[in-house]
N, C-alpha and C positions, 0 to 999 in steps of 0.2 A: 450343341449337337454337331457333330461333324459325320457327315457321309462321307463313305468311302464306296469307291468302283472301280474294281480291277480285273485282272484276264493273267493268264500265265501261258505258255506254250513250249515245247518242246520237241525237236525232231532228230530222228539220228541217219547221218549220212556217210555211206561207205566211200572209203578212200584208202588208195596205196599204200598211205602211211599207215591208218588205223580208221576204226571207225569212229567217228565224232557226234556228240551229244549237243547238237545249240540249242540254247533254253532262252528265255525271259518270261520278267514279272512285270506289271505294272499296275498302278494305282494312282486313283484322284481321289483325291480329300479337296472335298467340298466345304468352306466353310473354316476349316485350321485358325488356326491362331500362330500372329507371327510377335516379336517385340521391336516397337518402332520409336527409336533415341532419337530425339528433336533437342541439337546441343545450342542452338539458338534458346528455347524456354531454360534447358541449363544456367546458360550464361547469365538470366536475368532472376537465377534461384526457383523456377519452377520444377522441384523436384516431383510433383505428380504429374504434372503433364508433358514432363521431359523422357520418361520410358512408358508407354503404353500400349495394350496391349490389343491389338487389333485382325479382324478379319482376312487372311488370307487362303488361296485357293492352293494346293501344293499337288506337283506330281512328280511321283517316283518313279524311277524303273532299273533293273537290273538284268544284262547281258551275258550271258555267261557259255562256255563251252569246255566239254569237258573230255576224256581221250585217255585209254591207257596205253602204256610203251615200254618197254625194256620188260614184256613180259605181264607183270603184274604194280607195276608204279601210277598210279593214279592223278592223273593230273587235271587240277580246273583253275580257271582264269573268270573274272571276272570283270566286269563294268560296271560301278553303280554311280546312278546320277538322280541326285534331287533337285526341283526345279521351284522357285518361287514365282508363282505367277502374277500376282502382287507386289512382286520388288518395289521397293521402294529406294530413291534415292535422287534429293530434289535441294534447292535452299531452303533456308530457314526463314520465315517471316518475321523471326523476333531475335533475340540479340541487341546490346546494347554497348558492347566492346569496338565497333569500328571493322569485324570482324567478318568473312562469309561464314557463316555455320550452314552447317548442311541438318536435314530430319532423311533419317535412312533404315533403312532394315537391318537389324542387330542379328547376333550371332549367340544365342541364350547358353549356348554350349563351353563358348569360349570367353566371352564379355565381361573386363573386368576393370577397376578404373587404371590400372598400370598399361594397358595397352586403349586406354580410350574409348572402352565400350565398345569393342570392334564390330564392324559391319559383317554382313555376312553376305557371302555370294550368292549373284542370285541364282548360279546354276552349281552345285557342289560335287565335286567329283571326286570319286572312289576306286582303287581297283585291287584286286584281292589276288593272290596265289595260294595253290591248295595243293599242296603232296603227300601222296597218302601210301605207303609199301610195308608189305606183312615179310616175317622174314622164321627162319628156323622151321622147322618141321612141324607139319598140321597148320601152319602161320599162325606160331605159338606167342608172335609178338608182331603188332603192329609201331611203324612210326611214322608221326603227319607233323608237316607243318604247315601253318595258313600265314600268308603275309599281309596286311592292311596296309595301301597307304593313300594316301589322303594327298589331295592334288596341293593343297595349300602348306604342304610339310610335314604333317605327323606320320608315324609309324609305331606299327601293331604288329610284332611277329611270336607266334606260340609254337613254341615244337613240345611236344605229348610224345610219350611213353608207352604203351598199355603191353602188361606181360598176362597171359596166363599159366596164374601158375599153377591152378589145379582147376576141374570142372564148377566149382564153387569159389574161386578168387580168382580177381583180374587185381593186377598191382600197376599204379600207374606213376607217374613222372612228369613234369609241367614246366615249362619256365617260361614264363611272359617278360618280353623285351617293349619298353616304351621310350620311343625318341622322336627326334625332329623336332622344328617348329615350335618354341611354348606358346606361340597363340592358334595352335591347331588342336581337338580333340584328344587326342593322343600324345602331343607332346608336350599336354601342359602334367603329365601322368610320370614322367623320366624319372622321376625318384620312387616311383611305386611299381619299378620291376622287381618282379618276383619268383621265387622257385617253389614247388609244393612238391609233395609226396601223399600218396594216399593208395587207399586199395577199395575193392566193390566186392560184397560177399551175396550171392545168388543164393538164393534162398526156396 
């Protein structure tokens, strides 16, 4: 069981520039589950009690502000930070090599044996762009793009399409760009960028 407790808020304050939207989220999980790699039992072949899985406490939260300008272009920014309260990162008590091994907090997302089981931060940071403008008459077509990236290297950028093209079809357009980093979330994904095409019939 893990509990979770969290709070949101949001406020809009006028300014010469524009008016602006600050918002946040936040969240404690109580209880979470983290993976903690002890390369000390490794070294002397204990593969079960070299990655196991254990109690941690985690909190999230997300910063964000958002602002329109040139009219109607949509713009938000974001902050996002996960936090292990838990971290882990210590020596090893076991080992047999001559060796310091360290037992530390893994990274389940990215961890793999080419990069050494990579640890994970204990504070992980995020930060997002969001552009969003409708264009043509009636704002018969929108286009947004969101940016991801990842403090440790990776990157996420989607730019979308959406046309209407009658009161019953929206015709859209996609292409996901994945780079950075191969031992970061996103950039271990670089050969899985993609382009789609699709439409939505309202019914």
């Amino acid at each position: 069981r893990v509990n979770s407790f969290g709070s949101s808020f949001d406020t809009t304050i006028d300014t010469s520039f524009a008016p602006i939207v600050i918002r946040g989220e936040f969240v404690y999980d109580k209880g979470a589950k983290q993976v903690v790699v002890d390369k000390g039992l490794l070294d002397i072949g204990d593969l079960v009690g070299a990655m196991k899985s254990e109690d941690a406490d985690i909190v999230k939260f997300v910063l964000g502000i958002d602002f329109t300008v040139i009219t109607n272009l949509f713009v938000s920014l974001q902050y996002m930070q996960v936090t292990n309260l838990d971290y882990i990162e210590e020596k090893s008590s076991y080992g047999n090599s001559g060796k310091d091994f360290k037992r530390y907090s893994a990274n389940p997302a990215t961890m793999h044996i080419s990069n050494g089981f990579d640890a994970q931060k204990e504070h992980q940071i995020g930060y997002t762009l969001f552009l969003s403008k409708p264009f043509l008459e009636n704002d018969a077509m929108r286009i947004n793009n969101i940016l991801l990236v990842e403090e440790i290297g990776g990157i996420w950028n989607r730019f979308d399409l959406e046309y209407n093209w009658s009161d019953d079809i929206i015709l859209l357009a996609e292409y996901d760009y994945y780079g950075g980093d191969d031992n970061s979330v996103f950039g271990q994904f670089v050969e899985q960028s993609n382009a789609q095409l699709g439409f939505k019939y309202i019914f």
